[in-house]
C-alpha positions in Angstrom: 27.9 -5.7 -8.1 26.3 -5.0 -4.9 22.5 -6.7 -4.4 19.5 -5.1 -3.4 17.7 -7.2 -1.0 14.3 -5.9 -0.5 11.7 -3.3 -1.4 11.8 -1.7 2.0 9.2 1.2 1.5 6.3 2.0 -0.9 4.9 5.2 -1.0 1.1 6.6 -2.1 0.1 10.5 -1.9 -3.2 11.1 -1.1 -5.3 14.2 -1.1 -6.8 14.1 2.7 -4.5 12.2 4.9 -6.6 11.7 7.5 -9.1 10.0 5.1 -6.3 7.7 3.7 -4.9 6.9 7.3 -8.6 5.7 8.4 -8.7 3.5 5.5 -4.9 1.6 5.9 -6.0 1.6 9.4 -9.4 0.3 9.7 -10.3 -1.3 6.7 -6.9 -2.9 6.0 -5.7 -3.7 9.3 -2.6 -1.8 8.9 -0.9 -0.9 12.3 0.2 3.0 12.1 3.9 3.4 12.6 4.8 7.1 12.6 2.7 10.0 11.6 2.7 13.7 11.5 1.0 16.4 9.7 2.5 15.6 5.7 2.6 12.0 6.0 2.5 8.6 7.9 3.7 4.8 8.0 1.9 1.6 8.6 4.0 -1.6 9.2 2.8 -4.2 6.6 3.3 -7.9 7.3 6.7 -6.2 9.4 8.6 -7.1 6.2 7.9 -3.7 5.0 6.4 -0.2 5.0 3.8 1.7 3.5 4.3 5.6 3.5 1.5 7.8 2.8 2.3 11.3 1.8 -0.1 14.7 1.3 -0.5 15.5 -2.0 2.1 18.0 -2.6 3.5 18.2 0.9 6.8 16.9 0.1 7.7 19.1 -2.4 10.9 21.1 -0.8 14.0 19.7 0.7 13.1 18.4 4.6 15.8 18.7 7.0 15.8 16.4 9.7 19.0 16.5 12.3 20.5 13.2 10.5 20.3 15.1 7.4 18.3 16.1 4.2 15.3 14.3 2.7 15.1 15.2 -0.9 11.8 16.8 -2.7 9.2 13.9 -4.0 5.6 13.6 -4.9 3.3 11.9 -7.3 0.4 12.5 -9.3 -2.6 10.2 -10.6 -3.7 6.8 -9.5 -0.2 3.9 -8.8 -0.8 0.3 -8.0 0.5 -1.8 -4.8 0.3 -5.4 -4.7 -0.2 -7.0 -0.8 1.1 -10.3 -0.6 -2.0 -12.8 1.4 -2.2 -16.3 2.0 -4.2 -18.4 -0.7 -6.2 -19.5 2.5 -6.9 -16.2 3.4 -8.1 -15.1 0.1 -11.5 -15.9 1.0 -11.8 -14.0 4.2 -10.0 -10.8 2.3 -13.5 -10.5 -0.2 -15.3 -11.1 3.3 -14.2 -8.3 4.6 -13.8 -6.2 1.5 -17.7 -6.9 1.4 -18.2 -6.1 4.4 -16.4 -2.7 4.6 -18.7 -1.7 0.9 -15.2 -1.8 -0.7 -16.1 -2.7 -4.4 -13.9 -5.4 -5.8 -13.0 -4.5 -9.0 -11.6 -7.2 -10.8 -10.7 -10.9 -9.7 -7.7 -12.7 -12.0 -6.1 -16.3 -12.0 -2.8 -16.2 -12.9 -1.3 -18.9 -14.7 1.3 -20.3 -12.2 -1.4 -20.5 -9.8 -1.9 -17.4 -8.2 -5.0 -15.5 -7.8 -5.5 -11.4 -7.4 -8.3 -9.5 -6.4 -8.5 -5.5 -7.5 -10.0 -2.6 -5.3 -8.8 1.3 -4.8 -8.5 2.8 -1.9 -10.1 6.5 -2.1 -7.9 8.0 -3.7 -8.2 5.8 -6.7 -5.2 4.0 -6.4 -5.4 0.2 -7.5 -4.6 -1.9 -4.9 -4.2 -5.4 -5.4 -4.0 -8.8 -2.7 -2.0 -11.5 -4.6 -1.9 -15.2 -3.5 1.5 -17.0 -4.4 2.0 -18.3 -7.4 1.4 -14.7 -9.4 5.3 -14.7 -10.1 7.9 -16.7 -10.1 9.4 -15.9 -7.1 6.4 -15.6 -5.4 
């Protein structure tokens, strides 16, 4: 059987773009990769990539000159999980804090791990996980 090797891209859809770009960008840290009217990238940890769509904007076929990206789109409030450094973990509520971004839950995990909960404003959950939370991480 073949292997998958990675989760290369994770996508959200927002309802203002512009709104959701500001907050990867500046309250996260998240350097913009590509962007365009219906959506945009950020580079996270350059292991992988977070897409942000429009609400809806993705809905037909999209033909590009290397070929043809298929409809997609979501509804409702999804969950990412950020991988951080345990030492970090402390400077991530800091600034969380700092930026009036509520955290919404704080959880030990028990191999070791810690997470801390907060939505971005779209109301998606988004979660910054210390190792230990899994087993392979």
């Amino acid at each position: 059987m073949p292997r998958l090797n990675a989760v290369l891209e994770t996508a959200l859809y927002v309802d203002d773009l512009s709104r959701a770009k500001a907050f990867y960008e500046a309250d996260l840290g998240l350097k913009l990769l590509f962007g365009i009217q219906r959506m945009c990238a950020f580079d996270v940890g350059g292991k992988s990539v977070l897409l942000l769509f429009l609400r809806g904007g993705s809905n037909e076929p999209m033909p590009t000159p290397g070929g043809t990206i298929p409809p997609h789109d979501g509804q409702g409030p999804l969950h990412i999980g950020f991988a951080v450094a345990a030492d970090e973990l402390a400077a991530w509520e800091v600034r969380l804090q700092e930026r009036s971004i509520p955290i919404e839950s704080k959880m030990t995990w028990s191999r070791g791990g810690t997470s801390l909960y907060f939505r971005d404003p779209d109301g998606h959950l988004l979660e910054l996980a210390t190792p230990g939370l899994w087993a392979i991480y």
